[in-house]
mmCIF file of the N, C-alpha and C atoms, coordinates in Angstrom:
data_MODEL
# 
_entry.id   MODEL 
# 
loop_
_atom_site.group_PDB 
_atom_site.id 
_atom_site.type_symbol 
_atom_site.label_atom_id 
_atom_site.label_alt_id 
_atom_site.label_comp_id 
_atom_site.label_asym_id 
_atom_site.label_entity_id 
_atom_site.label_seq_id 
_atom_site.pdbx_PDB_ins_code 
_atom_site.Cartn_x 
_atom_site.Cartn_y 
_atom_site.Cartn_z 
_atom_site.occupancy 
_atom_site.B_iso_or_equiv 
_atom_site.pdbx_formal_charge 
_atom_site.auth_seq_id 
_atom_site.auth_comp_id 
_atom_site.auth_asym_id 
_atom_site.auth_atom_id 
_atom_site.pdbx_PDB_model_num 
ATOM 1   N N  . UNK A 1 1  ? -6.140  -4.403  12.716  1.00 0.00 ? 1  UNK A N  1 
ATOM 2   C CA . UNK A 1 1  ? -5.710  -3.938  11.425  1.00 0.00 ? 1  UNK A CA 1 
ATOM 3   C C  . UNK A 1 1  ? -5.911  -5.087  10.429  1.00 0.00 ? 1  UNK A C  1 
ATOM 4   N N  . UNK A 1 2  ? -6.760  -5.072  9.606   1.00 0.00 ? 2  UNK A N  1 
ATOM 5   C CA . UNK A 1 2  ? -7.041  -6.308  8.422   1.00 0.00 ? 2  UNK A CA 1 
ATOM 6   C C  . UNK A 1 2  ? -5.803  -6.407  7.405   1.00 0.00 ? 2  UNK A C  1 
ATOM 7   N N  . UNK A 1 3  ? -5.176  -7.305  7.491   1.00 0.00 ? 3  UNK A N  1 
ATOM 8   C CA . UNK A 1 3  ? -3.970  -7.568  7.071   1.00 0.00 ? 3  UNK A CA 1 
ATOM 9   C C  . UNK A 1 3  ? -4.628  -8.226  5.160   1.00 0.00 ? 3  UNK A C  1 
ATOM 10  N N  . UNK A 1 4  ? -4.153  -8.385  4.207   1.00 0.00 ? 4  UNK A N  1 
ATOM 11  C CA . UNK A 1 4  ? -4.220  -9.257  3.239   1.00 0.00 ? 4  UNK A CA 1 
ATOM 12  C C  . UNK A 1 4  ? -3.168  -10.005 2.860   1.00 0.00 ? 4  UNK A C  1 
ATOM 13  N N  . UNK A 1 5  ? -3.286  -11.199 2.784   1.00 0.00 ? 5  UNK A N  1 
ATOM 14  C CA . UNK A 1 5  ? -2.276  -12.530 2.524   1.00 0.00 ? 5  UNK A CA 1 
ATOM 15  C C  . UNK A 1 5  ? -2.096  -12.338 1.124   1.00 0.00 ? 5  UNK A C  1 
ATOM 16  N N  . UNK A 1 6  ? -0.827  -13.176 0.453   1.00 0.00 ? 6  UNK A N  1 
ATOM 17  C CA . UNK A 1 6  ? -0.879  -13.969 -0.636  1.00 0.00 ? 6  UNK A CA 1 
ATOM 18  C C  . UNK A 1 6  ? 0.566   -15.174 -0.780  1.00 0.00 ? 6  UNK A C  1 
ATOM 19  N N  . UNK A 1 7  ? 0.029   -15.928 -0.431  1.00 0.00 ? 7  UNK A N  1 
ATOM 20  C CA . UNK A 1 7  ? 1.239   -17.273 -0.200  1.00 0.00 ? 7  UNK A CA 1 
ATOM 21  C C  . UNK A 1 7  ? 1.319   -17.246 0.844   1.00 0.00 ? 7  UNK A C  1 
ATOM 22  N N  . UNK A 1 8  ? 0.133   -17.096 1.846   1.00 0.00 ? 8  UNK A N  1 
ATOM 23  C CA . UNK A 1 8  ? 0.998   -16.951 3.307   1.00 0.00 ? 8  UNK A CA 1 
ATOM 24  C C  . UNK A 1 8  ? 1.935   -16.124 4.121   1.00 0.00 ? 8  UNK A C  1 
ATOM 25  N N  . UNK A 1 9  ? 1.660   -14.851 3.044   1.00 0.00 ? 9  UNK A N  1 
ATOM 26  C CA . UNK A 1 9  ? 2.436   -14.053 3.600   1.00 0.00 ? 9  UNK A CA 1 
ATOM 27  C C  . UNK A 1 9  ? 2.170   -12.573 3.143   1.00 0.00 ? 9  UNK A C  1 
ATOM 28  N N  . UNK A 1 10 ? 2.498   -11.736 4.439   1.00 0.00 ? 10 UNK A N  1 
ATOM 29  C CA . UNK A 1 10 ? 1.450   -10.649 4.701   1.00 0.00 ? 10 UNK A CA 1 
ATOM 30  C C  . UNK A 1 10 ? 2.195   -9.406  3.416   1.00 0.00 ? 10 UNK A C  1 
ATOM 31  N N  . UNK A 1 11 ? 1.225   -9.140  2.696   1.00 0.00 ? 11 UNK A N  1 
ATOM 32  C CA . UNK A 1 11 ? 1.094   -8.237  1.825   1.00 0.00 ? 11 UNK A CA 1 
ATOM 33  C C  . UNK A 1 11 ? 0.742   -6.964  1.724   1.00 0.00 ? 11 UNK A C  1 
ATOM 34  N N  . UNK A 1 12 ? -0.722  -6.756  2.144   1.00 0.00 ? 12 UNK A N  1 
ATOM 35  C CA . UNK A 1 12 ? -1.099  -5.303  2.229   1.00 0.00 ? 12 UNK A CA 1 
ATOM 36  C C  . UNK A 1 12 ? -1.963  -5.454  3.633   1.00 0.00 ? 12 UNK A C  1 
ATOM 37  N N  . UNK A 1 13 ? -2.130  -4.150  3.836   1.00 0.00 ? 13 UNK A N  1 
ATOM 38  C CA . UNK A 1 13 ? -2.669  -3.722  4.846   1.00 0.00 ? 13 UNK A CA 1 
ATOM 39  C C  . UNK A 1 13 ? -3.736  -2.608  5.120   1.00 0.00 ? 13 UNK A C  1 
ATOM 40  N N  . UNK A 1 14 ? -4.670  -1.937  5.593   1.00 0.00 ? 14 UNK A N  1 
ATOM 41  C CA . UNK A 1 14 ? -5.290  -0.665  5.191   1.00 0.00 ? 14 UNK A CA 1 
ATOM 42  C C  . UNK A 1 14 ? -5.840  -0.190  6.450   1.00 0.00 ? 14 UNK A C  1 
ATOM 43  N N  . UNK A 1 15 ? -5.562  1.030   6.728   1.00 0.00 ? 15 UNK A N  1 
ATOM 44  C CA . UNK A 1 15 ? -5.548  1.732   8.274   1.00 0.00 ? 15 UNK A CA 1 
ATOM 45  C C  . UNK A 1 15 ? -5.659  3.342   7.858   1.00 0.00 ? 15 UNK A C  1 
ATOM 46  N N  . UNK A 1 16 ? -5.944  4.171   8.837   1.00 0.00 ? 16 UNK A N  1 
ATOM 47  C CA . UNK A 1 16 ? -6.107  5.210   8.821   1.00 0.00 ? 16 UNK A CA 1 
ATOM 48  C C  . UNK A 1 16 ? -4.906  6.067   9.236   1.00 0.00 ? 16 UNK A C  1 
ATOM 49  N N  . UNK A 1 17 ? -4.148  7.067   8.481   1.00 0.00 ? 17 UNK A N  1 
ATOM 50  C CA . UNK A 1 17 ? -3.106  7.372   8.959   1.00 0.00 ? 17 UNK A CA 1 
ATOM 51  C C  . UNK A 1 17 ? -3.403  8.670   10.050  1.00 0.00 ? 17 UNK A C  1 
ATOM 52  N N  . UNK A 1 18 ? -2.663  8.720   10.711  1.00 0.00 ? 18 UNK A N  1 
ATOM 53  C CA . UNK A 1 18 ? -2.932  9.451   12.406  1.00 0.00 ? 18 UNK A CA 1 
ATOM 54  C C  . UNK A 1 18 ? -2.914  11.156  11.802  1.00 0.00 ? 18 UNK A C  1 
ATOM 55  N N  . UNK A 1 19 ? -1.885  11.533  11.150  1.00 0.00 ? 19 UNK A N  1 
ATOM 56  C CA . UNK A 1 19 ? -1.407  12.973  11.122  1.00 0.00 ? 19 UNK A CA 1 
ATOM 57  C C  . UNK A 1 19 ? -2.369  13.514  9.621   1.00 0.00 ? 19 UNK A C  1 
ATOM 58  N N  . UNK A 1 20 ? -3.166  12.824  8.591   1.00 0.00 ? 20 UNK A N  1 
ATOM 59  C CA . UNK A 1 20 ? -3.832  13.345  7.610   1.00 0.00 ? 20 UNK A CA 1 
ATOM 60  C C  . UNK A 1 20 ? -5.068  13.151  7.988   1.00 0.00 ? 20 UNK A C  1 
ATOM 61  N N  . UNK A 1 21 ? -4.943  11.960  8.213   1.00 0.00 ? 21 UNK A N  1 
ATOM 62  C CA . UNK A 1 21 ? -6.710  11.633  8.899   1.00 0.00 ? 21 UNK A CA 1 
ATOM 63  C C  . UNK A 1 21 ? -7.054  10.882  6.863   1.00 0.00 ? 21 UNK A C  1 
ATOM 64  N N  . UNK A 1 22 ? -6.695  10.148  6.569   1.00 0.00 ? 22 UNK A N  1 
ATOM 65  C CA . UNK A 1 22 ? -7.203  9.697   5.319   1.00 0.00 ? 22 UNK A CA 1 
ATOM 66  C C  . UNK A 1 22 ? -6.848  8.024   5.448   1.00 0.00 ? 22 UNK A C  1 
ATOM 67  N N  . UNK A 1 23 ? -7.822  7.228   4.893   1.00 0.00 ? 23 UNK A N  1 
ATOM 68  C CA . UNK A 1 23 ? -7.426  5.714   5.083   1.00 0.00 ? 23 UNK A CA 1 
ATOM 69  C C  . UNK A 1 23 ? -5.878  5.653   4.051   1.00 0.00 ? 23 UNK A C  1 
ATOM 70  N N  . UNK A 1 24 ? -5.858  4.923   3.922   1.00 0.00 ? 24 UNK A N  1 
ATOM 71  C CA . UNK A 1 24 ? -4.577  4.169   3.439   1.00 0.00 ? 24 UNK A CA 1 
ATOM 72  C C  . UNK A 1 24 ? -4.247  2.920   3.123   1.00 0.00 ? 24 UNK A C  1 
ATOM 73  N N  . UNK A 1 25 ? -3.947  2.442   1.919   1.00 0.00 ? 25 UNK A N  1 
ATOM 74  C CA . UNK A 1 25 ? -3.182  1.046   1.814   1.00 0.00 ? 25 UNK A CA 1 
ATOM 75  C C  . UNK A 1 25 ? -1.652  0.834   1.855   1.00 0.00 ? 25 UNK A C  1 
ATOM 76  N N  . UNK A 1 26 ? -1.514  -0.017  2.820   1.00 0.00 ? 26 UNK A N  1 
ATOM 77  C CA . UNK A 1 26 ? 0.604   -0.047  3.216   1.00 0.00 ? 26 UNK A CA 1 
ATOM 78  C C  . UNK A 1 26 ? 0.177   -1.308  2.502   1.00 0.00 ? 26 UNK A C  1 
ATOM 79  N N  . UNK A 1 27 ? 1.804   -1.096  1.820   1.00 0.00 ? 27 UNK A N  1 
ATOM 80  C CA . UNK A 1 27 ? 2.437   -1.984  1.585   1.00 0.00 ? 27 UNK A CA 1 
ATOM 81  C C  . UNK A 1 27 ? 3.518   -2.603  1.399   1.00 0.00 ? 27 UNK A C  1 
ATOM 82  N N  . UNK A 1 28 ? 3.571   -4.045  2.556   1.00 0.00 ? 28 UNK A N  1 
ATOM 83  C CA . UNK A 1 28 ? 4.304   -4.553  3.650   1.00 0.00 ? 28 UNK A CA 1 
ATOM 84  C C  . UNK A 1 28 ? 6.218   -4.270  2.920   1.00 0.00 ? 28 UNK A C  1 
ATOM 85  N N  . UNK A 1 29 ? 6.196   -4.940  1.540   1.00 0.00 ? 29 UNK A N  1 
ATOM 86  C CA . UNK A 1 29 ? 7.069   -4.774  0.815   1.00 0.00 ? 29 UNK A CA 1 
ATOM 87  C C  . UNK A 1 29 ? 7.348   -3.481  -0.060  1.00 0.00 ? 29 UNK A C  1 
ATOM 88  N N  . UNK A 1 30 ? 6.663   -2.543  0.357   1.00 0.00 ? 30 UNK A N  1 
ATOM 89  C CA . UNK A 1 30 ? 6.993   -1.247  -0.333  1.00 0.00 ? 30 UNK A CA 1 
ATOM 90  C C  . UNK A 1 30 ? 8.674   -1.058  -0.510  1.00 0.00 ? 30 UNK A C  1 
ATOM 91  N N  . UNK A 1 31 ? 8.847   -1.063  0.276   1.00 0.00 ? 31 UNK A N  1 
ATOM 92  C CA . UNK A 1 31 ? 11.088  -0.827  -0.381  1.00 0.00 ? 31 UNK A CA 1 
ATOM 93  C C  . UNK A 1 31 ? 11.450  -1.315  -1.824  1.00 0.00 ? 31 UNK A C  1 
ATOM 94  N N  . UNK A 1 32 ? 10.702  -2.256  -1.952  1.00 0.00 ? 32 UNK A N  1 
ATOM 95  C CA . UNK A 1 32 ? 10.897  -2.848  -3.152  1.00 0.00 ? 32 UNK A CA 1 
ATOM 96  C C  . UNK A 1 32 ? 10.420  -2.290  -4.367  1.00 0.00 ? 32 UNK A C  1 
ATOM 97  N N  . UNK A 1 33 ? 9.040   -1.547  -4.167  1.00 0.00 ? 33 UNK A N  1 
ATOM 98  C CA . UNK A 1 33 ? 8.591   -0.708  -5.184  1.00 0.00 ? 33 UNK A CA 1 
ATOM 99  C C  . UNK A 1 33 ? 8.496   0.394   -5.034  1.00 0.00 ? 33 UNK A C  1 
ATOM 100 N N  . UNK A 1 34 ? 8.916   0.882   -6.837  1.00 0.00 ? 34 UNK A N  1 
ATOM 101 C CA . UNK A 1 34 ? 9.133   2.389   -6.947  1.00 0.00 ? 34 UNK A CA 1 
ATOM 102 C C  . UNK A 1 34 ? 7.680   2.708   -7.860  1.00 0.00 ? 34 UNK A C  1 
ATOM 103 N N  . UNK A 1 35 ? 6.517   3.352   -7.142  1.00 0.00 ? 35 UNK A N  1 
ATOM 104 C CA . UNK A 1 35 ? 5.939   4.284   -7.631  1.00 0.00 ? 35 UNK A CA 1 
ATOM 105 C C  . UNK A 1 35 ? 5.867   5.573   -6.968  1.00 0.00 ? 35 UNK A C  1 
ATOM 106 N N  . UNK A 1 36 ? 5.521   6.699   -7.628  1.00 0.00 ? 36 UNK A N  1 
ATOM 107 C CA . UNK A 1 36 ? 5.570   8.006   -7.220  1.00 0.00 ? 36 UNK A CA 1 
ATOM 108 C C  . UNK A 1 36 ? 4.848   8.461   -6.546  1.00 0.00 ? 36 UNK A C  1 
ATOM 109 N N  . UNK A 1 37 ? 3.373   7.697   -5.948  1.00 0.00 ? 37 UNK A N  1 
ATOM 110 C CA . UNK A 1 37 ? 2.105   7.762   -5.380  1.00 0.00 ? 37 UNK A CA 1 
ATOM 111 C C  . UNK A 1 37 ? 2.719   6.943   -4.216  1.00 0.00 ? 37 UNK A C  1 
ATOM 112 N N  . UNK A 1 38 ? 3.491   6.370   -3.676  1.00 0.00 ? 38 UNK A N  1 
ATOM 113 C CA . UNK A 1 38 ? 3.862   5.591   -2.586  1.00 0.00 ? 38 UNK A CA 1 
ATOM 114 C C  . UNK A 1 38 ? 4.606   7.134   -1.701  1.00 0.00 ? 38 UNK A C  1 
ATOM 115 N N  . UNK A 1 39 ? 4.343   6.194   -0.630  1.00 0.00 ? 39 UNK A N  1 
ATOM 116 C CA . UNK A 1 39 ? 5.221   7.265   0.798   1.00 0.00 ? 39 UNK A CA 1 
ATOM 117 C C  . UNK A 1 39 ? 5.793   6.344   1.319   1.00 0.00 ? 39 UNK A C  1 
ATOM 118 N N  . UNK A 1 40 ? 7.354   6.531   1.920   1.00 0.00 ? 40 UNK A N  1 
ATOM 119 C CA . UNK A 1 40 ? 8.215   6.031   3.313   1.00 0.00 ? 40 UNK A CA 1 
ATOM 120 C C  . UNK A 1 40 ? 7.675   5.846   4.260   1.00 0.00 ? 40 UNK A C  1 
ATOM 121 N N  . UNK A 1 41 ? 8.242   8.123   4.069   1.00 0.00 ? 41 UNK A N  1 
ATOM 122 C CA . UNK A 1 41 ? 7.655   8.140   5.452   1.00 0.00 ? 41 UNK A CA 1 
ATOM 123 C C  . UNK A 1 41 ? 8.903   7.833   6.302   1.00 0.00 ? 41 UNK A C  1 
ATOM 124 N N  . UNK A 1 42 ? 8.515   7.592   7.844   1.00 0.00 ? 42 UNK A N  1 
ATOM 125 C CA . UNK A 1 42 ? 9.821   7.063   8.495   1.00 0.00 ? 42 UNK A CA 1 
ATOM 126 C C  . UNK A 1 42 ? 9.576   5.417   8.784   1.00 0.00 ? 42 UNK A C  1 
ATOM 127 N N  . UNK A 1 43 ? 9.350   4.613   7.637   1.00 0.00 ? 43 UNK A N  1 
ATOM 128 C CA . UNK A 1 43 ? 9.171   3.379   7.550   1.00 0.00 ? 43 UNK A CA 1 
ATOM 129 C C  . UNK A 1 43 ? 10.436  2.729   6.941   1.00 0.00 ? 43 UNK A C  1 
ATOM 130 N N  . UNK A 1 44 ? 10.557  1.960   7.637   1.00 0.00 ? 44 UNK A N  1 
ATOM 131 C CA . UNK A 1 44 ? 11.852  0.985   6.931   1.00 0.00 ? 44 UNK A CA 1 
ATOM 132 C C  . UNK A 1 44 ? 11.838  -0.056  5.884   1.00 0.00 ? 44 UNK A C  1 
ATOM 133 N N  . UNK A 1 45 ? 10.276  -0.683  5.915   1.00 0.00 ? 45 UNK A N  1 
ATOM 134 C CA . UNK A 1 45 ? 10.425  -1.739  4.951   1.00 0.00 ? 45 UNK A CA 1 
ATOM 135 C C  . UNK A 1 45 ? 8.792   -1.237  3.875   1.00 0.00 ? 45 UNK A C  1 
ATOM 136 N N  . UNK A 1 46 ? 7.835   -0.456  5.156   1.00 0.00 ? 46 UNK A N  1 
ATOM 137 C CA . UNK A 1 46 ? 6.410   -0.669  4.230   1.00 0.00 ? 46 UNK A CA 1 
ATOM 138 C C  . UNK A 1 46 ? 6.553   0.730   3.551   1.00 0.00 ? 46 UNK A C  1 
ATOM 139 N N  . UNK A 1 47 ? 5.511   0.546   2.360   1.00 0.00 ? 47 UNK A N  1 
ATOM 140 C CA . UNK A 1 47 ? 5.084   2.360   1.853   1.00 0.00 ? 47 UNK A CA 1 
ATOM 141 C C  . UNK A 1 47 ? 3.633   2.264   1.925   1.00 0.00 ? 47 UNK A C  1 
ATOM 142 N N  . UNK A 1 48 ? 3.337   3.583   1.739   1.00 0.00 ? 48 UNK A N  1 
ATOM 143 C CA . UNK A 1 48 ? 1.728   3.777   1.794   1.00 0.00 ? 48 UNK A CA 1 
ATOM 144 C C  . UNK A 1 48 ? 1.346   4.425   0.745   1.00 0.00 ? 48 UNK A C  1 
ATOM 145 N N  . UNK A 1 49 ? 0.043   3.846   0.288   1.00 0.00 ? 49 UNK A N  1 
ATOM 146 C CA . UNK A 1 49 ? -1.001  4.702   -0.911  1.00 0.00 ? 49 UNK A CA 1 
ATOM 147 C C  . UNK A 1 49 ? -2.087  5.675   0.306   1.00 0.00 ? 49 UNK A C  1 
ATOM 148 N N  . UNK A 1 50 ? -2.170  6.729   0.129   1.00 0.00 ? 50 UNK A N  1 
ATOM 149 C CA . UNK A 1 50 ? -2.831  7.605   0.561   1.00 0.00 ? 50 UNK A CA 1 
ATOM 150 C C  . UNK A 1 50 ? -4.457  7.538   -0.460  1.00 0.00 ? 50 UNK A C  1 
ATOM 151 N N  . UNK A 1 51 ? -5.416  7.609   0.383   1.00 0.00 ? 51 UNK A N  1 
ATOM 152 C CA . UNK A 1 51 ? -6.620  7.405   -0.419  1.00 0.00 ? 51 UNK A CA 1 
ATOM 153 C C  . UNK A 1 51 ? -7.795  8.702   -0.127  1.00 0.00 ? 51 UNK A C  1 
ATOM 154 N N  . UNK A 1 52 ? -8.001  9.203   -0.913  1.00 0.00 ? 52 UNK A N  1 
ATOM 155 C CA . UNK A 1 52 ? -8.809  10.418  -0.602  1.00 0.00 ? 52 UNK A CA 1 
ATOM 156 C C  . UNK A 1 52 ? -10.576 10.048  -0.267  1.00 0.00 ? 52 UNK A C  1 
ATOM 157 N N  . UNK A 1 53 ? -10.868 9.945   0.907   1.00 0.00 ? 53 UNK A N  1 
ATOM 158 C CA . UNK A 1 53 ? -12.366 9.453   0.773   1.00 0.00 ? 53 UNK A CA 1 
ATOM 159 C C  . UNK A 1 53 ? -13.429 9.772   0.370   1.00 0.00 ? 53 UNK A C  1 
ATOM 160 N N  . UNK A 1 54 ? -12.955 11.616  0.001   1.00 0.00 ? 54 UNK A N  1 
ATOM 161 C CA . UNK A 1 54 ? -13.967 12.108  -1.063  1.00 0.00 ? 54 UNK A CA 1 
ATOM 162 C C  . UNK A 1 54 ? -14.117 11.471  -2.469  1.00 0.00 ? 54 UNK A C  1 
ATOM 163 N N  . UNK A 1 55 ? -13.152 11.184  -3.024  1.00 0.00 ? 55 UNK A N  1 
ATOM 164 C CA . UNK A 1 55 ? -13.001 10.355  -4.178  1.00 0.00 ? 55 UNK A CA 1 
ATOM 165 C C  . UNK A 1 55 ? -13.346 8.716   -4.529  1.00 0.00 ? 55 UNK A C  1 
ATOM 166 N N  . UNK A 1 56 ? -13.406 8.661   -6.041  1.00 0.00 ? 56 UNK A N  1 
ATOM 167 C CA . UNK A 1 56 ? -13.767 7.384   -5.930  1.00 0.00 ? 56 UNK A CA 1 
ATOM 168 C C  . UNK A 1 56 ? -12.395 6.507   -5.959  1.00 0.00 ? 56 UNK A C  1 
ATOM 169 N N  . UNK A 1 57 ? -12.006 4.971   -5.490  1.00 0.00 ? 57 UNK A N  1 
ATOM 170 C CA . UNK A 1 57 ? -11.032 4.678   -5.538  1.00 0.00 ? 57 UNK A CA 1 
ATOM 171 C C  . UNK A 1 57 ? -10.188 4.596   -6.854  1.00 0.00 ? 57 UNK A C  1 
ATOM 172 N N  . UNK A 1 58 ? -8.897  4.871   -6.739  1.00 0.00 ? 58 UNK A N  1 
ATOM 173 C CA . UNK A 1 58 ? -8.102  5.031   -7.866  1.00 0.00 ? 58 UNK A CA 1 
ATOM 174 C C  . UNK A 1 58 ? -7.268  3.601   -8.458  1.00 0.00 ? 58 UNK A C  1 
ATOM 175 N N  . UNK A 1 59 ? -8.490  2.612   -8.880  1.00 0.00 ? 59 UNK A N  1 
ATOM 176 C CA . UNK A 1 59 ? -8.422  1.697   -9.211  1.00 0.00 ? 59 UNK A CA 1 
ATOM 177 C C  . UNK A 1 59 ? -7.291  1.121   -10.301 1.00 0.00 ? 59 UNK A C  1 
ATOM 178 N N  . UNK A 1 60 ? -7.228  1.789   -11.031 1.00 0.00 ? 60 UNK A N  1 
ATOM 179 C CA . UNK A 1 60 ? -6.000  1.272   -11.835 1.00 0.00 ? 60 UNK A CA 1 
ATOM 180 C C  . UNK A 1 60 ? -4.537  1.791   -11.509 1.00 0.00 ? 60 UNK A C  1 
ATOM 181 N N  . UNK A 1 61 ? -4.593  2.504   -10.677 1.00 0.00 ? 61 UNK A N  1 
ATOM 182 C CA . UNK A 1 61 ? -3.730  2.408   -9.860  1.00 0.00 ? 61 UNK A CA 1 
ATOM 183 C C  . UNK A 1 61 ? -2.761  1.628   -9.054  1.00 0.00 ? 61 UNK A C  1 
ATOM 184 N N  . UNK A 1 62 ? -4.079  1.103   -8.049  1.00 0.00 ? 62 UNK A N  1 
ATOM 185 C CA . UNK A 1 62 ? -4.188  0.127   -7.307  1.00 0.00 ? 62 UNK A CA 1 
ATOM 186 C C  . UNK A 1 62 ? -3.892  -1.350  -7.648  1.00 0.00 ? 62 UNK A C  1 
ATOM 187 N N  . UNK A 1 63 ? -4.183  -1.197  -9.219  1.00 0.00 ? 63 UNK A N  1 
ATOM 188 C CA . UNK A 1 63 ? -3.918  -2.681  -10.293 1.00 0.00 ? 63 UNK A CA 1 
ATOM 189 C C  . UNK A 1 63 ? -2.108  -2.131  -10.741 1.00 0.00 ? 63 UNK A C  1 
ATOM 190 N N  . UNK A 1 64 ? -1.357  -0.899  -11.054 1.00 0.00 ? 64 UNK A N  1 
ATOM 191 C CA . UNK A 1 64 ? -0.536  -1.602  -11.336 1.00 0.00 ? 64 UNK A CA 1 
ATOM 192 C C  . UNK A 1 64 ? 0.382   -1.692  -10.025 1.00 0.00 ? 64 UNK A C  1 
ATOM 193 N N  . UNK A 1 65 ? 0.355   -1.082  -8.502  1.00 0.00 ? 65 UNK A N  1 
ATOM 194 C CA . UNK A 1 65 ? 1.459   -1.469  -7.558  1.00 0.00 ? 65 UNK A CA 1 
ATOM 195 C C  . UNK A 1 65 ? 0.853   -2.420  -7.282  1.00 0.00 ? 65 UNK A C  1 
ATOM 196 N N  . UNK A 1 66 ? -0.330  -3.277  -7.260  1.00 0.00 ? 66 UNK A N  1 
ATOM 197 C CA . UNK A 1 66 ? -0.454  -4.959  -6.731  1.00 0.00 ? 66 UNK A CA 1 
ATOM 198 C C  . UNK A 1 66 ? 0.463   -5.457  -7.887  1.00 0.00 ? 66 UNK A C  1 
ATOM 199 N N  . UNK A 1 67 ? 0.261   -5.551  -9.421  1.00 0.00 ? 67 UNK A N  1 
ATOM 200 C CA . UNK A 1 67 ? 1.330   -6.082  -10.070 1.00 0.00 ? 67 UNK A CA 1 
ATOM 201 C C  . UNK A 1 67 ? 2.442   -6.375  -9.405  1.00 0.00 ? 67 UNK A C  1 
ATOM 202 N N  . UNK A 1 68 ? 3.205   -4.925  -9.628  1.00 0.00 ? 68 UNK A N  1 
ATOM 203 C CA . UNK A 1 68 ? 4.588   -4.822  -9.271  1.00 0.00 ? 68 UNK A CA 1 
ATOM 204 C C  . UNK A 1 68 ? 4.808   -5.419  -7.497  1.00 0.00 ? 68 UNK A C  1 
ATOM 205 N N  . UNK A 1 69 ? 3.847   -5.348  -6.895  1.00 0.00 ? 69 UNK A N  1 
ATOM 206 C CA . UNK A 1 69 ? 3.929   -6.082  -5.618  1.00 0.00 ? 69 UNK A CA 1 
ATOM 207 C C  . UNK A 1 69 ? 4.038   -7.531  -5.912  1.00 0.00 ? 69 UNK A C  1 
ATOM 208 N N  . UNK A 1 70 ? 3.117   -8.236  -6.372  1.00 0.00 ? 70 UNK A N  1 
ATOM 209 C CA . UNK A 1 70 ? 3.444   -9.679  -6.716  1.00 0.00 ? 70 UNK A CA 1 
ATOM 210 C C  . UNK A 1 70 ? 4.525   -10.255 -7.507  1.00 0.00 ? 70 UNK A C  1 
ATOM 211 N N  . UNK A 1 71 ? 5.060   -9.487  -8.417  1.00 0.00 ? 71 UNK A N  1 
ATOM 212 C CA . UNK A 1 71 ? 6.281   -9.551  -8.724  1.00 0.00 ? 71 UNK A CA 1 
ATOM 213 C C  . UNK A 1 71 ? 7.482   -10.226 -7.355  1.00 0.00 ? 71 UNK A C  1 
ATOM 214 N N  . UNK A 1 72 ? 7.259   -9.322  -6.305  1.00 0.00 ? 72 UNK A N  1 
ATOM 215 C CA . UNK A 1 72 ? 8.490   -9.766  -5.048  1.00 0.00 ? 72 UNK A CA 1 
ATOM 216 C C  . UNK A 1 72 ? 7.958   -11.071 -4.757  1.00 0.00 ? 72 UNK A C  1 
ATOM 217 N N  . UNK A 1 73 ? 6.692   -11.488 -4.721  1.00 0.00 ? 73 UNK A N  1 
ATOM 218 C CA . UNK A 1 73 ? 6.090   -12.341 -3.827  1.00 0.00 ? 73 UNK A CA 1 
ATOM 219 C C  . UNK A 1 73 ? 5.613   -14.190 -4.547  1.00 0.00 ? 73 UNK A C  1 
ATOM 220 N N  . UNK A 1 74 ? 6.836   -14.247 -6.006  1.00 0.00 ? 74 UNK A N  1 
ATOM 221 C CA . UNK A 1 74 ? 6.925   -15.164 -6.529  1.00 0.00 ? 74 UNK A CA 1 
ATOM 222 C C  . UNK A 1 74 ? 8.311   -16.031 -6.288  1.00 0.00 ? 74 UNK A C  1 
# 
C-alpha cells in the first residue's frame, strides 16, 4: 500500500476499496476533518475520498482536504 509522508509522518494513502471496487485516497487523520466527500465507514481514525476511474481526478478537491489535512500536521 504506497503510503505518503509529510514530517515523517504517515498522511495519505491510496488503495482500492474491496466492496465498490473504485481506488481511493484515506486519510490517515480523517477524524479530524469534516468534508462531505469523506467516508468513516467503520474506521476509527482514517476517512476515505472515493475516486471514480471513469472520471478525471477531482483536483480541487483534493487541494482543499490536503489543506485542511496539513492544518493537523503542523
Amino acid at each position: 500500500m504506497p503510503f505518503y509522508y509529510y514530517r515523517s509522518k504517515m498522511c495519505f494513502y491510496i488503495w482500492i476499496h474491496k466492496k465498490y471496487r473504485q481506488p481511493y485516497i484515506g486519510i490517515v487523520e480523517g477524524k479530524c476533518i469534516s468534508h462531505p466527500d469523506l467516508l468513516q465507514e467503520n474506521r476509527a481514525r482514517m476517512k476515505i475520498l472515493l475516486l471514480d476511474p471513469e472520471k478525471d481526478l477531482p483536483v480541487e478537491k483534493i487541494g482543499e482536504i490536503v489543506k485542511e489535512v496539513m492544518k493537523h500536521y503542523k
